[in-house]
Each structure stands twice: as structure tokens, then as C-alpha cells.
C-alpha positions in Angstrom: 0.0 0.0 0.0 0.9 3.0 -0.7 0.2 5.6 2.8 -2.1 5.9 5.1 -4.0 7.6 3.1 -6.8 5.9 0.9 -6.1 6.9 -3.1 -9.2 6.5 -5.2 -9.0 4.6 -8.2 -12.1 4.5 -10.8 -12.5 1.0 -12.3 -14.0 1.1 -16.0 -15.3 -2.0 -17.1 -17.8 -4.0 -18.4 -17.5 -7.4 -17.3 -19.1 -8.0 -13.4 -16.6 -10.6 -13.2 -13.3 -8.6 -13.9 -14.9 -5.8 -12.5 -15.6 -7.7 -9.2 -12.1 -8.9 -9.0 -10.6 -5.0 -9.8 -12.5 -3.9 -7.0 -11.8 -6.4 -4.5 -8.1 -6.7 -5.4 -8.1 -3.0 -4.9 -9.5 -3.1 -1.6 -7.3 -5.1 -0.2 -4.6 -3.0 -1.3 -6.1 -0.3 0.6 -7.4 2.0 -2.0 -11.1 2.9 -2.1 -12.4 2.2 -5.5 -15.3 3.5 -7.2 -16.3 1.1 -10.1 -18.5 1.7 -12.9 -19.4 -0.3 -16.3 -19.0 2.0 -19.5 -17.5 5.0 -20.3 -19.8 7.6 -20.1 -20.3 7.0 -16.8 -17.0 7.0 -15.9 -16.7 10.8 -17.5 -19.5 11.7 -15.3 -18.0 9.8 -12.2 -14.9 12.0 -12.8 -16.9 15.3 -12.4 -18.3 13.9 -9.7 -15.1 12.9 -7.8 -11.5 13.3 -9.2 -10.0 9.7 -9.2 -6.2 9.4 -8.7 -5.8 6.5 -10.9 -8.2 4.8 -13.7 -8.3 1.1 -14.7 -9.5 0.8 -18.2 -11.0 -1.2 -20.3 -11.2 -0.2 -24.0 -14.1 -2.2 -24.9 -17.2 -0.9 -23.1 -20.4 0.3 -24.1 -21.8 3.8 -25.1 -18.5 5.3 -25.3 -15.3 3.5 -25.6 -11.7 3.4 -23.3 -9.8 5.1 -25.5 -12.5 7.9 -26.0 -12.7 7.9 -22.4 -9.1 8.6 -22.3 -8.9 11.2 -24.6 -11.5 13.1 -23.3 -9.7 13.1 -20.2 -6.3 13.9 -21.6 -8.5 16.6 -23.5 -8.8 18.8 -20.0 -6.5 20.3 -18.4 -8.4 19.6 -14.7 -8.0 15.4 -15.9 -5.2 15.1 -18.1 -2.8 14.4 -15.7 -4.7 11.6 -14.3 -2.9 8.3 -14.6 -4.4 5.7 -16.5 -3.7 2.0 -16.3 -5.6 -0.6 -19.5 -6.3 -4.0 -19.0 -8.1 -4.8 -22.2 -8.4 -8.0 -24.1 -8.6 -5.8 -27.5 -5.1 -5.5 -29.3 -3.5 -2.8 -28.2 -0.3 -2.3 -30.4 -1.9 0.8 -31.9 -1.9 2.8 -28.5 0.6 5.1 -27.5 2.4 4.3 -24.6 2.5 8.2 -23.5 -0.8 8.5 -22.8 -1.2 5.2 -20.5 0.7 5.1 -17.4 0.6 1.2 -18.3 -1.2 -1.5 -20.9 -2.4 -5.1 -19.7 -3.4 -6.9 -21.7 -5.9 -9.6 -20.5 -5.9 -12.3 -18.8 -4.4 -10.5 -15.9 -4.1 -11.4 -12.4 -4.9 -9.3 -9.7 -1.7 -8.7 -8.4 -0.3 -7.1 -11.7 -3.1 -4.7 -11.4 -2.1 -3.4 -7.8 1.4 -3.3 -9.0 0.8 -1.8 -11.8 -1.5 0.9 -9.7 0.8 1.2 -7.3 3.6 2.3 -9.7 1.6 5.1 -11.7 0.3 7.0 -8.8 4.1 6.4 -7.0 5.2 8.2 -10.3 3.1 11.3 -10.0 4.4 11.7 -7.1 7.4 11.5 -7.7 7.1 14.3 -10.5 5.4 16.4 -7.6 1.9 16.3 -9.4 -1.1 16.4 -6.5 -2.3 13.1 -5.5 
């Protein structure tokens, strides 16, 4: 875990089952998650409350991971929000600047923590608010 203090990571995706196991793997790692299933509602989640990390999926309904991640990297309130895929979908056509990470799926819970853990430990790093 990272501090004391809980980060919040929003979990984008589709699938209850991967879902489920984001969330609860996240949990345990201390973080409080807020988890939702497609990408408009993640945008609207964002308003709502400013998430420190994202896990996303790029295949969700009504409005795609990667146009949820452009529209984020699109303001300047969101763009430095790190974002962590874990897709199934081939992703040799992203670029690697705008994720903190890519996983491909299947993934185990453990590389999603890590892989948490070591964008938000990055931000800090660069001094950006957490």
C-alpha cells in the first residue's frame, strides 16, 4: 500500500466478473475504488469525484476506453490523471504516453495493484497532487 491515506482509483469495465475482482483486489490494497461499467459513466463519475488512478478497459459500451481517455487527456483539470488498460482488445496501436501502463488480458490481480501502485508512485514522484 501506498500511505495511510486511501487513493481512489475508478475501475471502467464492463465485465461484473473482472470488475468484481478489480475492485476487490483493490481493496485489499487499501485503495477505495469506485467502479463503474461504461465509459460515459466513468466521464460523469470524474466530475463527480477526481479519481487518482483509472483502470480501463477499451471495450465498453456507449462510449469507448480510448475515447474515455482522450476526453480526459483533452482537459487540463483530468489530463494528468494516470491511467492503467487492462483490455483484451489489441493494443499495439496505443501510444504508450498517454497510459501510465497496458495489460493486456488475462491478468491477475496482483499485476493490477502493481501496476496501480507504480503510476500513482510516479506522479508523485514528478510532484503532481495526489
Amino acid at each position: 500500500m501506498l500511505s495511510a491515506t486511501k487513493a481512489t482509483v475508478l475501475v471502467v469495465e464492463d465485465d461484473p466478473v473482472m470488475r468484481s475482482m478489480v475492485r476487490t483486489a483493490l481493496v485489499g490494497a487499501g485503495y477505495a475504488v469506485v467502479a463503474v461499467d461504461d465509459g460515459l459513466a466513468a466521464l460523469h463519475r470524474v466530475e463527480l469525484e477526481r479519481p487518482h488512478a483509472v483502470v480501463l478497459d477499451l471495450g465498453l459500451p456507449r462510449l469507448g476506453g480510448r475515447d474515455v481517455q482522450r476526453e480526459l487527456a483533452a482537459r487540463p483539470d483530468t489530463s494528468d490523471i494516470p491511467i492503467v488498460v487492462v483490455s483484451g482488445a489489441d493494443t499495439s496501436d496505443l501510444n504508450p504516453a498517454h497510459f501510465a501502463c497496458v495489460l493486456r488480458k488475462p491478468v491477475g490481480p496482483d499485476m493490477i495493484v502493481a501496476a496501480v501502485d507504480d503510476s500513482i508512485r510516479r506522479k508523485r514522484r514528478r510532484g503532481a497532487p495526489v
